[in-house]
Structures are given as structure tokens and as C-alpha cells.
C-alpha positions as CSV (number, residue, x, y, z in Angstrom):
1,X,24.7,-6.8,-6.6
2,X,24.4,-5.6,-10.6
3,X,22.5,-3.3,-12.1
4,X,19.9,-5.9,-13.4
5,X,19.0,-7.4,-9.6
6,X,15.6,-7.2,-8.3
7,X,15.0,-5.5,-5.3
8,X,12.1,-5.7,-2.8
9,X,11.2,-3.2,0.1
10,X,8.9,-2.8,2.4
11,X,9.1,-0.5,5.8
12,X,7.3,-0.2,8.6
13,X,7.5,-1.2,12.1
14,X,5.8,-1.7,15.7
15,X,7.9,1.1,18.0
16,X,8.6,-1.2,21.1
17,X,8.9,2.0,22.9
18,X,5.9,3.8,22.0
19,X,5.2,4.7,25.4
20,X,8.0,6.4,25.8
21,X,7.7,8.8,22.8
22,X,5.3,11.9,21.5
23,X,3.1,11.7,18.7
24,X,3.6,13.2,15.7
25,X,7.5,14.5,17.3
26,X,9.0,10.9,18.0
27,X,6.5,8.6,16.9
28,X,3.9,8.3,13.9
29,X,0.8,6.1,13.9
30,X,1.6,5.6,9.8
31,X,5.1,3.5,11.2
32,X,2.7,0.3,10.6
33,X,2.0,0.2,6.6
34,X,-1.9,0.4,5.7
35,X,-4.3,-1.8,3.2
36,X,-3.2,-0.3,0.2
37,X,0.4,-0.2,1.0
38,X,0.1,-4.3,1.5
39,X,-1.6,-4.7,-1.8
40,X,1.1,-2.6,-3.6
41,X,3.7,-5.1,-2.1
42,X,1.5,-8.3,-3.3
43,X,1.1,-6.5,-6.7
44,X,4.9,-5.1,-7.6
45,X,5.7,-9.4,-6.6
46,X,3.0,-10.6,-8.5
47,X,4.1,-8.6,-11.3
48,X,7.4,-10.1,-11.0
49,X,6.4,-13.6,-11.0
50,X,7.4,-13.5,-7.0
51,X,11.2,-13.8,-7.7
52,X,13.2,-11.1,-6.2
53,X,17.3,-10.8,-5.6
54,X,17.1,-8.9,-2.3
55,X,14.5,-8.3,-0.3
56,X,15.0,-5.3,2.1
57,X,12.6,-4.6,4.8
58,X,12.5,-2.8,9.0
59,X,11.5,-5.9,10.3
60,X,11.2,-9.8,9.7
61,X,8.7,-12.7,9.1
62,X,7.6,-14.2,12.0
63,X,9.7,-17.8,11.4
64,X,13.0,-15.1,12.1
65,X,11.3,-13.5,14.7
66,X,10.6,-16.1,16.8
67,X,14.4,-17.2,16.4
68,X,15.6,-14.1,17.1
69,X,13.2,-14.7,20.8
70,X,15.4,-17.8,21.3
71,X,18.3,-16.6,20.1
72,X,18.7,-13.3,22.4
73,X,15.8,-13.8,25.1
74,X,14.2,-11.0,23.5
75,X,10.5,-10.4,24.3
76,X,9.0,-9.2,20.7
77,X,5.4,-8.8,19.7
78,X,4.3,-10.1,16.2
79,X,2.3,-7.8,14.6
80,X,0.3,-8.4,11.1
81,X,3.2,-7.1,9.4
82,X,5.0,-9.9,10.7
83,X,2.8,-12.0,9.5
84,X,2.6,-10.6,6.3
85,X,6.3,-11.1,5.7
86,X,5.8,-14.6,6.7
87,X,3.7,-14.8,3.6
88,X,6.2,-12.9,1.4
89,X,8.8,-15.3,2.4
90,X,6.9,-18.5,1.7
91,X,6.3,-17.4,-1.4
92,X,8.7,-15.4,-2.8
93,X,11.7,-16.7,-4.5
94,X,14.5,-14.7,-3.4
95,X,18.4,-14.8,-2.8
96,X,19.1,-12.4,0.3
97,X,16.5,-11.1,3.2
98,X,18.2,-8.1,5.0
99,X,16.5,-5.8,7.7
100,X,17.1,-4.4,10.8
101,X,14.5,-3.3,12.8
102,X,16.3,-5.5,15.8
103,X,19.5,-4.0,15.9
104,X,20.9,-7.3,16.2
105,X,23.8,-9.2,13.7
């Protein structure tokens, strides 16, 4: 990586194990991003031309979710951020995707 690559990130995740934990101790509803926080994302790419060196995000677009279902016989819910990422991906120009929301190489 130099000094003059292009990062992308976006957070946020579903807790799979909501259940098990306390609001506002172990879990907080704001985990999920919000309208604005998707339109910052389409904007800060826009204003890029949608080419990025790295993209960094929790989680994945749905395409590497649903591999990562085959994969590991892994039951995972797609959420709208999923989807959203889909989008990202399919338009963005970009070298590297990392995240790790998974926990899995």
C-alpha cells in the first residue's frame, strides 16, 4: 500500500447473537448504518469516479456471502447492507476487498 492509495470503508453489521446480548452494554441498535450514512458512502465514491485501491468493510456483498454459506455450511442472514455492498462491488473499481465480520480466512 503507498501513501497515494485510495481507501474505502464502511462498518456496520447484523449481531448474529443479538439475543444473547444487552442493549446499550453489548449491543447497539446504530451497529446497522442509517440513510445518511449510505448516501455518504455513494457520495465519497462518486466523488472518486468509483475507483478505489482497498475497500475495507465488517461484512461482505451478498455474491461472498452466499459463498461463504457453501463454503462453511454457515447459516447467514443477508441484510440491506449486504445488499448494499453488492451494489458497491458491481460498481466500483477496486483492487482488494478485505472484511471480517465472519471470522473466517
Amino acid at each position: 500500500m503507498s501513501s497515494k492509495d485510495i481507501i474505502f470503508t464502511f462498518g456496520g453489521a447484523k449481531s448474529s447473537d443479538k439475543e444473547f446480548r444487552k442493549e446499550g452494554v453489548t449491543w447497539w441498535k446504530e451497529e446497522m448504518p442509517n440513510r445518511e450514512e449510505y448516501d455518504e458512502g455513494i457520495k465519497n465514491l462518486e466523488i472518486n469516479e468509483w475507483r478505489v485501491d482497498y475497500v475495507i468493510t465488517h461484512t461482505c456483498p451478498i455474491e461472498v456471502q452466499d459463498i461463504l454459506i457453501k463454503k462453511f455450511n454457515k447459516n447467514l442472514e443477508v441484510t440491506e447492507l449486504n445488499q448494499y455492498l453488492s451494489e458497491i462491488a458491481s460498481k466500483t473499481n477496486y483492487k482488494h476487498w478485505y472484511f471480517g465480520h465472519n471470522h473466517l480466512d
